[in-house]
C-alpha positions in Angstrom: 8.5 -2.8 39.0 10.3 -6.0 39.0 13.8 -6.4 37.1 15.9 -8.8 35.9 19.2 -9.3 34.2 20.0 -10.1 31.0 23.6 -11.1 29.3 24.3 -9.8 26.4 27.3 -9.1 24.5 29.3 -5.9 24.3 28.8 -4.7 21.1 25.1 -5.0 21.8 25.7 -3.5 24.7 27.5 -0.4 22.8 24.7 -0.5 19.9 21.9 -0.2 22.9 24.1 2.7 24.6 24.2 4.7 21.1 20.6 4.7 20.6 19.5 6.5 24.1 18.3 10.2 24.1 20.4 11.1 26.9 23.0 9.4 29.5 20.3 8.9 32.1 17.4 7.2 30.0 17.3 3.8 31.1 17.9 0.9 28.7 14.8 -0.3 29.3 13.4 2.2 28.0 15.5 2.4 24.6 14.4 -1.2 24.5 10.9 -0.4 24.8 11.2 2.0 22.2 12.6 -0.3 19.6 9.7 -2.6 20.5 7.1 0.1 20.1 8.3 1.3 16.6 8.9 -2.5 15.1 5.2 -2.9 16.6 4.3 0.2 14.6 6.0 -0.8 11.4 4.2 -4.3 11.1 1.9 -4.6 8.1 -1.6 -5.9 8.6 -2.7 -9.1 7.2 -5.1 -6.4 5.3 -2.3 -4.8 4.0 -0.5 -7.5 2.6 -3.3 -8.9 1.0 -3.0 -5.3 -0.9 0.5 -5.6 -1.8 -0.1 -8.7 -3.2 -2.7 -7.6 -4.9 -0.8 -4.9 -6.5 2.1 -7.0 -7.1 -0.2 -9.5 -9.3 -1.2 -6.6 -11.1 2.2 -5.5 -12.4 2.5 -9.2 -13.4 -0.3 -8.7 -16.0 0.7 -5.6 -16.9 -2.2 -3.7 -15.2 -0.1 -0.4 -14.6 0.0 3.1 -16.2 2.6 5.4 -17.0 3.8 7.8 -14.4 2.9 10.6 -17.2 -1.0 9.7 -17.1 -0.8 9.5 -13.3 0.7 12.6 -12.9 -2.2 14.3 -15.7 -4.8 12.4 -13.6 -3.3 14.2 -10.3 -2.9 17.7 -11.9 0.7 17.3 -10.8 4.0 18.8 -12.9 6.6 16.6 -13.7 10.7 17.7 -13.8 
């Protein structure tokens, strides 16, 4: 595997050292890791489209009360 170095700034350098799992996990692979779950927490272009959907319908009104939801879903409200 090929490496490089990077500069970055000492508070980075404390945040990155905060966020391993243990002393010897490399910070490549915190990095990596932080990559992975902003990778997994990106919304599709599909799912956007439903949000702004859904958002357009709140606009008009189009919504029903949690009550009727909650009757709908058999579920018990506090």
């Amino acid at each position: 595997m090929e490496k490089t170095t990077i500069q970055i700034n000492i508070d980075t350098l404390e945040k990155l050292k905060s966020l391993k799992h243990s002393e010897r996990q490399s910070y490549d692979d915190v990095l990596n890791g932080l990559i992975d779950n902003c990778e997994e927490e990106s919304l599709s272009e599909e799912e956007i489209d439903g949000i702004k959907i859904a958002l357009e319908e709140v606009r008009r009104g189009e919504v029903y009360p949690i009550e009727h939801v909650a009757k709908e879903l058999s579920v018990k409200l506090r």
